[in-house]
C-alpha positions as CSV (number, residue, x, y, z in Angstrom):
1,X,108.4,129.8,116.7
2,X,112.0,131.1,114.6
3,X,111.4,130.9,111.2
4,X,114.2,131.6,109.1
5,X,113.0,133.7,105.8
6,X,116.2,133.9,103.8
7,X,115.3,131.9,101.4
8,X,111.5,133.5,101.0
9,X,113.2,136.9,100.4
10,X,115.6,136.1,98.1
11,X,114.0,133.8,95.7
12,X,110.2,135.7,94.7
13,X,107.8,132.6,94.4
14,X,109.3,130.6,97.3
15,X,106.8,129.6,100.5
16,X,107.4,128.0,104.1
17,X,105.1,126.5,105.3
18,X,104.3,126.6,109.0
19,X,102.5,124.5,111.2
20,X,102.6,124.1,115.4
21,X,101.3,125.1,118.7
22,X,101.5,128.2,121.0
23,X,101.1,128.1,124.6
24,X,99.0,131.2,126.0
25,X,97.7,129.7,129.0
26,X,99.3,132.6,130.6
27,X,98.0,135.0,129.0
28,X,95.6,137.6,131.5
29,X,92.7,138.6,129.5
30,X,90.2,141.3,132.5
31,X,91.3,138.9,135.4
32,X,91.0,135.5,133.8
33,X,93.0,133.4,131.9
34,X,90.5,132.0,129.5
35,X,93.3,129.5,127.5
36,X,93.4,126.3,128.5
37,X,94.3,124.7,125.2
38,X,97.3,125.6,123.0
39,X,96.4,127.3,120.4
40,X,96.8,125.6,116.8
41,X,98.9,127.9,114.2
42,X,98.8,126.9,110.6
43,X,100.1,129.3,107.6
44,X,102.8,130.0,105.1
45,X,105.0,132.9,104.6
46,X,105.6,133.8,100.8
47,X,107.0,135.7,97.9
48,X,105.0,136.8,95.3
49,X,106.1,138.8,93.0
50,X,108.8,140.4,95.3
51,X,106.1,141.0,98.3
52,X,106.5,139.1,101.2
53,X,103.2,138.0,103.0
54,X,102.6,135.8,106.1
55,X,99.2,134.5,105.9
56,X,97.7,132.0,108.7
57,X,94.9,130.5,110.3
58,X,94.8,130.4,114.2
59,X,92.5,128.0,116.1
60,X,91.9,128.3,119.5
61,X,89.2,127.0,122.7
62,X,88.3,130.2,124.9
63,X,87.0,130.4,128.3
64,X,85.1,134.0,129.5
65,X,82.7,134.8,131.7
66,X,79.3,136.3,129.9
67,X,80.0,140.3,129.9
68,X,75.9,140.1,131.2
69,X,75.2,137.1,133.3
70,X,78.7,135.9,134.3
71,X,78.3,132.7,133.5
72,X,81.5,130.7,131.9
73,X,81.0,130.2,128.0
74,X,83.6,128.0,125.9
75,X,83.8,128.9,122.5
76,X,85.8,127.5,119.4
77,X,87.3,130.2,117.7
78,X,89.6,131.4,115.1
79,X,91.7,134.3,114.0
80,X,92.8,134.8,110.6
81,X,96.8,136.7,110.4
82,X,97.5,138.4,107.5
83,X,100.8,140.6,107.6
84,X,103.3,142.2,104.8
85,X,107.1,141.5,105.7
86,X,109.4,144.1,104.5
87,X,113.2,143.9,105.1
88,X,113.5,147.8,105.9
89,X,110.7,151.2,105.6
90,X,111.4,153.7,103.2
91,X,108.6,156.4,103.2
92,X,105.9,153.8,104.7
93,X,103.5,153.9,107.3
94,X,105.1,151.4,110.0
95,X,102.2,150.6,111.5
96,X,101.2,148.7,108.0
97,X,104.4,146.4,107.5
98,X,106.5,144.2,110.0
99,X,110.5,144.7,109.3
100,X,112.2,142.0,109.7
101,X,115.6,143.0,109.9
102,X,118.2,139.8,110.4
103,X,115.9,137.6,108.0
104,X,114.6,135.7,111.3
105,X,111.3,136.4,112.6
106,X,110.0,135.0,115.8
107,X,105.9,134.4,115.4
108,X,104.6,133.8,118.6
109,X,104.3,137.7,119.5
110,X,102.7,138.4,116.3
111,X,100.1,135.2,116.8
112,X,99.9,136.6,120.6
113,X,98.4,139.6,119.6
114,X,96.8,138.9,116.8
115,X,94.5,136.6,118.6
116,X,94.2,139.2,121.9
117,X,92.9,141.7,119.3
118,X,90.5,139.3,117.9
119,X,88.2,138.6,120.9
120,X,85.2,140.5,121.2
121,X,85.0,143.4,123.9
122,X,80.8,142.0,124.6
123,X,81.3,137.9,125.2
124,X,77.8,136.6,125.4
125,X,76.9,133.1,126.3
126,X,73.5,133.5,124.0
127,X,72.8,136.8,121.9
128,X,69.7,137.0,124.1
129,X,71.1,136.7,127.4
130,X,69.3,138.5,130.3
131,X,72.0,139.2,132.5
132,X,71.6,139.3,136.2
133,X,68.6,141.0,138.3
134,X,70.4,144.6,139.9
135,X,68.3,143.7,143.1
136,X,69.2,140.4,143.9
137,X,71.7,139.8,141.4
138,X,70.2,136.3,140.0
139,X,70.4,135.0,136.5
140,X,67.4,135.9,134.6
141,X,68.3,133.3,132.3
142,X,67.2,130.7,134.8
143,X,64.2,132.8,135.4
144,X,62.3,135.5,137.3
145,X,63.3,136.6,140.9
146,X,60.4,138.2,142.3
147,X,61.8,141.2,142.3
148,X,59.6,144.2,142.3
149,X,60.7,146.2,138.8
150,X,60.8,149.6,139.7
151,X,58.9,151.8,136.5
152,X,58.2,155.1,136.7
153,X,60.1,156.2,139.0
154,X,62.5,158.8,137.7
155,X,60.1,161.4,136.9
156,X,58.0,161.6,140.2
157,X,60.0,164.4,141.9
158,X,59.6,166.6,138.7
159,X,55.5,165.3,139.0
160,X,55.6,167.0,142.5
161,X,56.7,170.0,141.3
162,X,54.2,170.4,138.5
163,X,51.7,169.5,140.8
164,X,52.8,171.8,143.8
165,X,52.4,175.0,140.8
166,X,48.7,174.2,140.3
């Protein structure tokens, strides 16, 4: 979405209001593409006291696989954006402010990552998930396997050793 911010930089206590839809169902996230809804974009760019701030709220349904069991987990979320426009950098930092040069500012790239930065690295589908057996490769969250757990087994060739010096 264009939104024209002539008006928000010239007159300091003047808002716009936005309020619409981004399609990211295209959008690759580690081999999926976990948006099948558009995502909801509500916020207002505004001027106070001669800084200009974009503030909104992004909502959003997202489909992953849990990072332990692989199992698909939907999940409501949201992402709050919260930038300082400036019209040109003087001595600052650019990383902290977006210039907007022509007093235009497309949105959807800034939403876009925004939200890609907001979803966790570790998607579980329960805080407690087991994840799958390294044997057999079940989910552990349906139950046991019968697989035999292997304990103790790392040390036993250092065991030999001690006992082969006695």
């Amino acid at each position: 979405m264009i939104i024209n911010l002539e008006s928000v930089f010239n007159v300091e206590g003047r808002t716009a209001d936005f309020d619409y839809e981004i399609d990211m169902s295209g959008e690759e996230l580690d081999g999926s593409f976990p948006f099948v809804k558009p995502v909801k974009v509500k916020g207002a760019v505004s001027n106070s006291t001669g800084i200009v701030e974009i503030n909104a709220d992004a909502s959003y349904e997202i489909t992953l696989p849990c990072t332990r069991c692989a199992r698909a987990v939907t999940r409501q979320m949201n992402c709050e954006i919260s930038h300082t426009l400036v019209r040109e950098l003087e001595n600052e930092k650019n990383d902290d402010y977006i210039v907007v040069e022509n007093l235009e500012y497309d949105l959807d790239p800034l939403v876009r990552e925004d939200i890609l930065l907001s979803i966790p690295y570790v998607f579980l589908c329960e805080p407690d998930c087991k994840g799958l057996c390294p044997k057999c490769g079940k989910n552990l969250n349906d139950g046991a396997c019968g697989c035999k757990a292997e304990t103790g087994r790392g040390f036993e060739a250092l065991r030999a050793l001690l006992d082969d010096e006695q």
